[in-house]
SEBAVEX-440829 format. One record per residue (C-alpha): residue number from 1; z, y, x; residue in three letters. Coordinates in steps of 0.5 Angstrom, whole numbers, always signed. Each point is the difference from the previous one (the first is absolute). Layout:
<sites>
NUM/Z/Y/X/ALA
...
</sites>
This chain:
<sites>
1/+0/+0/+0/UNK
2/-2/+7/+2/UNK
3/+6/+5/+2/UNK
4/-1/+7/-2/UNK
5/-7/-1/-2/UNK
6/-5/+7/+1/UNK
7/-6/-1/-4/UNK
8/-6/+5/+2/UNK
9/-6/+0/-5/UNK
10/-6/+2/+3/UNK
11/-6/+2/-4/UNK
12/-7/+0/+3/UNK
13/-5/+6/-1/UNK
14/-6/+1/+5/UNK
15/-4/+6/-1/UNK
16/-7/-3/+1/UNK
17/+0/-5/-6/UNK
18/-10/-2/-1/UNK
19/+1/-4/-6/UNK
20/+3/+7/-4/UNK
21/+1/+6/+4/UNK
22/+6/+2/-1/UNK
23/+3/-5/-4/UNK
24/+8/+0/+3/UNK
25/+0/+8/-4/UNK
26/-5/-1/-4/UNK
27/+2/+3/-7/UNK
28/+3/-6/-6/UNK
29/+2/+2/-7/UNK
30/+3/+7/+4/UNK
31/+2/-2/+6/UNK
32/-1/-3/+7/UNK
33/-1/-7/+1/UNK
34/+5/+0/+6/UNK
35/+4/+3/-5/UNK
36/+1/-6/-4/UNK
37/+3/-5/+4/UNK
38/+4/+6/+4/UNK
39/+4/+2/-7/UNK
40/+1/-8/-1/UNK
41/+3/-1/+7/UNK
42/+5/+6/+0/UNK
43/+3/-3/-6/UNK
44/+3/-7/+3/UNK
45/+6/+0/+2/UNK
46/+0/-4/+6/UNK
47/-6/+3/+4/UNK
48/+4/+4/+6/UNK
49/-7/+5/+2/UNK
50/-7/+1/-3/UNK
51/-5/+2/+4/UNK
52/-8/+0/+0/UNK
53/-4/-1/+6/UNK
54/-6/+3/+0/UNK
55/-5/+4/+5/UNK
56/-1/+5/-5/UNK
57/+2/+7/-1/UNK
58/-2/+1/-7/UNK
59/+4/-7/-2/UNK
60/+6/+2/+4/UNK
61/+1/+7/-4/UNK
62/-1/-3/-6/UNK
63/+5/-7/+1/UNK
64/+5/+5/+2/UNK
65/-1/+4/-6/UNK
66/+1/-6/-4/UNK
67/+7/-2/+4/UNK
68/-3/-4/+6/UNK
69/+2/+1/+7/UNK
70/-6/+0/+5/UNK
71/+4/+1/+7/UNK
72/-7/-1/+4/UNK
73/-7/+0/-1/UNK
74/-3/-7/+2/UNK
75/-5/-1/+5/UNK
76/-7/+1/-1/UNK
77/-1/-7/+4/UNK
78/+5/-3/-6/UNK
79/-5/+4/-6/UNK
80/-7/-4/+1/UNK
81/-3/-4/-5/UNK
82/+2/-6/+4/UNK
83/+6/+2/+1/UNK
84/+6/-6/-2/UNK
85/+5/+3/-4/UNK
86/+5/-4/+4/UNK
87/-2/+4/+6/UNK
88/+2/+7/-4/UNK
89/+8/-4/-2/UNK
90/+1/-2/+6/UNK
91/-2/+7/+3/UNK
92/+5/+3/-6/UNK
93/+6/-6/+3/UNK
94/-1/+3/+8/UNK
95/+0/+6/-2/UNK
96/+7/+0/-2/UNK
97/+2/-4/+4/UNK
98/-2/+3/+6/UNK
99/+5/+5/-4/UNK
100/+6/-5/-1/UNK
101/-1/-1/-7/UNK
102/-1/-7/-1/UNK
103/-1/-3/-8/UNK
104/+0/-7/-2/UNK
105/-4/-1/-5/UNK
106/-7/+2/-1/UNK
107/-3/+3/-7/UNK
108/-8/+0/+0/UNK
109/-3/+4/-6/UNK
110/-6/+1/+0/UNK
111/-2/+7/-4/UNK
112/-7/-3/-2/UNK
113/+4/-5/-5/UNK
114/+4/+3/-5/UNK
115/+0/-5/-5/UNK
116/+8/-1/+0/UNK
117/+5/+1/-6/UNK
118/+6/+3/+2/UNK
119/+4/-4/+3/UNK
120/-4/-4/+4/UNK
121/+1/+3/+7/UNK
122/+8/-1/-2/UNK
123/-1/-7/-3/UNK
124/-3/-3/+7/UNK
125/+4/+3/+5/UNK
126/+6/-2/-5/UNK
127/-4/-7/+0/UNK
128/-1/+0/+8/UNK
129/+7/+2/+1/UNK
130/+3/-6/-4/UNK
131/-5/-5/+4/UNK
132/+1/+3/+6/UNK
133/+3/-6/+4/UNK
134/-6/-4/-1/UNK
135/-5/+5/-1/UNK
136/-2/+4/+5/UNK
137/-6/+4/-5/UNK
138/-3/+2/-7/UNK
139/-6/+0/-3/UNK
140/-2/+3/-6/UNK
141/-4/-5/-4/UNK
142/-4/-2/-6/UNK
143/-2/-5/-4/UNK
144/-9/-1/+1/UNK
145/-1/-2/-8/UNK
146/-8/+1/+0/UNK
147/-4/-7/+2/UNK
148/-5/+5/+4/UNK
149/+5/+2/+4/UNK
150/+4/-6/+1/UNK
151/-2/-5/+6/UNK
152/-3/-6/-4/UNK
153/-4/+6/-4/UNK
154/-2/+4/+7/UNK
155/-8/-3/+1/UNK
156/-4/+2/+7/UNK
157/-7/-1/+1/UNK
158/-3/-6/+4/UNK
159/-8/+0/+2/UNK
160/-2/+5/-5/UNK
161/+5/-4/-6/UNK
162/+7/+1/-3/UNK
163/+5/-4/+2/UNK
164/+7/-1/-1/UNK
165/+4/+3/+6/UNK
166/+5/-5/-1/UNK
167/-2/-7/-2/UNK
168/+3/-3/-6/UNK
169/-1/-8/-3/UNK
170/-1/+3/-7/UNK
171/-1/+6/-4/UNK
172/+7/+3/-2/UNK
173/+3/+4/-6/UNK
174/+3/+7/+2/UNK
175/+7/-4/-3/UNK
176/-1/-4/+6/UNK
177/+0/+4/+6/UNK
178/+5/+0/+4/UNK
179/+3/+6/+1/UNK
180/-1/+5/+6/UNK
181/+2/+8/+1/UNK
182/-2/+6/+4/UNK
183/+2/+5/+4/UNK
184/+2/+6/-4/UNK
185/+1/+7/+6/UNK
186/+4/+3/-4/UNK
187/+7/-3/+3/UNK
188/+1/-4/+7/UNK
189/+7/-1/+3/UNK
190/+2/-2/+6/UNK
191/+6/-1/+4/UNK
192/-2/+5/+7/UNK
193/+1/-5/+5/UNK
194/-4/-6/-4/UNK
195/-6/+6/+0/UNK
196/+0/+2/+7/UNK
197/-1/-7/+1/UNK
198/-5/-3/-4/UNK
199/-3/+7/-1/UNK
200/-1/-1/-7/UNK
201/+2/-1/-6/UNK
202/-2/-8/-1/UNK
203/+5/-4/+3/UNK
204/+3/-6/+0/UNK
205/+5/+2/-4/UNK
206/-2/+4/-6/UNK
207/+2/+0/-7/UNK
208/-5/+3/-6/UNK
209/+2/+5/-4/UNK
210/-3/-1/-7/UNK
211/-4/+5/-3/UNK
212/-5/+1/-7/UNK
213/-7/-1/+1/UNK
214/-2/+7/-1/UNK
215/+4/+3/+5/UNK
216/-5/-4/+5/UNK
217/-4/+6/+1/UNK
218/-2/+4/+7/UNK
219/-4/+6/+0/UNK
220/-7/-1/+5/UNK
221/-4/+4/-5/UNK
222/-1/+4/-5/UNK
223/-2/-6/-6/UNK
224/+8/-4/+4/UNK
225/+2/+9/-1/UNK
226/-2/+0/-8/UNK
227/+4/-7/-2/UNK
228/+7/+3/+3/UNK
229/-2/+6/-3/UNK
230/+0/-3/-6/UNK
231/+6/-6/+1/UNK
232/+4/+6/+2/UNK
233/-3/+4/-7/UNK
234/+2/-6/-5/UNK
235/+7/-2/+4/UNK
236/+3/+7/-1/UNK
237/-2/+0/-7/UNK
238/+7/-5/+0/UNK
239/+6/+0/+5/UNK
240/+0/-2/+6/UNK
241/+5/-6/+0/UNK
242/-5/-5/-5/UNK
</sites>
């Protein structure tokens, strides 16, 4: 069990986004995208710091006026478009180290999933915490229903001709299938220790955190930018904690 546990959430928002220009501050129903998850994640009780890591000027001012704290501006060599996300957590851990401020527990909440119900972020860390002496990190996860997108249903085209990707004995029912999960970006948890060492959040020990199948929406383009926009439209119509 962790004594004392510091958690830092970190937020990841470059500037240089092609698939939508803009998209971390870009304007949904009335505010920021970036907003949405900052707002949410200043409301738990266990988060300890909230930061953005971002190269941009214009995302750093915005996610101050919001609350976040954006106590560097990421390197420019961390920004690109084949930049790794872990790169940018890690560069965020270093930095306060090198400050001699240490955390835990590391939150990774990407802004381009906002899809999360009011206590989502709490219920997670809540549950990574009560498993904390035998898992080491959390994925948010959901269910795959749609037969086109689960494996046995996923097909790959061999010499010119529709093949399934996976070979399977007998045609099945959606019913049938045994039940896979993705990954959802909006949380990630790890202890720091476990992160430094597997540089990444999918380890040995990880334990899934579940969520609903519409909340399983990241932002690459404006068609992923309209569907969260109208989740987000319809979920607000009715209270957060459904």
């Amino acid at each position: 069990m962790l004594e004392n546990k510091k958690i830092i959430a970190i937020i990841p928002a470059r500037g240089g986004s092609k698939g939508l220009p803009g998209k971390n501050i870009k304007n949904v129903l009335g505010k920021p995208l970036i907003a949405w998850t900052i707002e949410l994640a200043k409301k738990s009780k266990y988060i300890d710091k909230l930061i953005v890591s971002t190269d941009d000027k214009e995302i750093a001012k915005i996610s101050k006026k919001y609350g976040a704290e954006v106590p560097f501006l990421r390197p420019k060599e961390l920004a690109r478009d084949d930049s790794l996300t872990i790169d940018a957590i890690m560069h965020a851990i270093n930095w306060f180290e090198e400050r001699g401020i240490c955390f835990n527990i590391v939150v990774l909440l990407e802004p381009t999933s906002p899809l999360r119900k009011e206590n989502d972020i709490d219920n997670a860390i809540g549950l990574f915490i009560k498993n904390i002496n035998k898992a080491d990190s959390l994925l948010g996860m959901s269910e795959i229903y749609s037969d086109t997108e689960h494996p046995y249903g996923i097909k790959k085209i061999k010499n010119g001709y529709v093949k399934p990707f996976i070979k399977h004995k007998n045609f099945y029912q959606r019913q049938q299938l045994p039940k896979v999960y993705s990954v959802y970006g909006g949380i990630y948890i790890s202890t720091t220790a476990k992160l430094k060492k597997y540089r990444s959040f999918y380890q040995k020990r990880t334990i899934p955190y579940f969520l609903e199948c519409w909340q399983n929406y990241e932002i690459d383009d404006i068609y992923d930018f309209i569907c969260v926009e109208a989740i987000l439209k319809e979920r607000l119509k009715k209270p957060w904690s459904f």
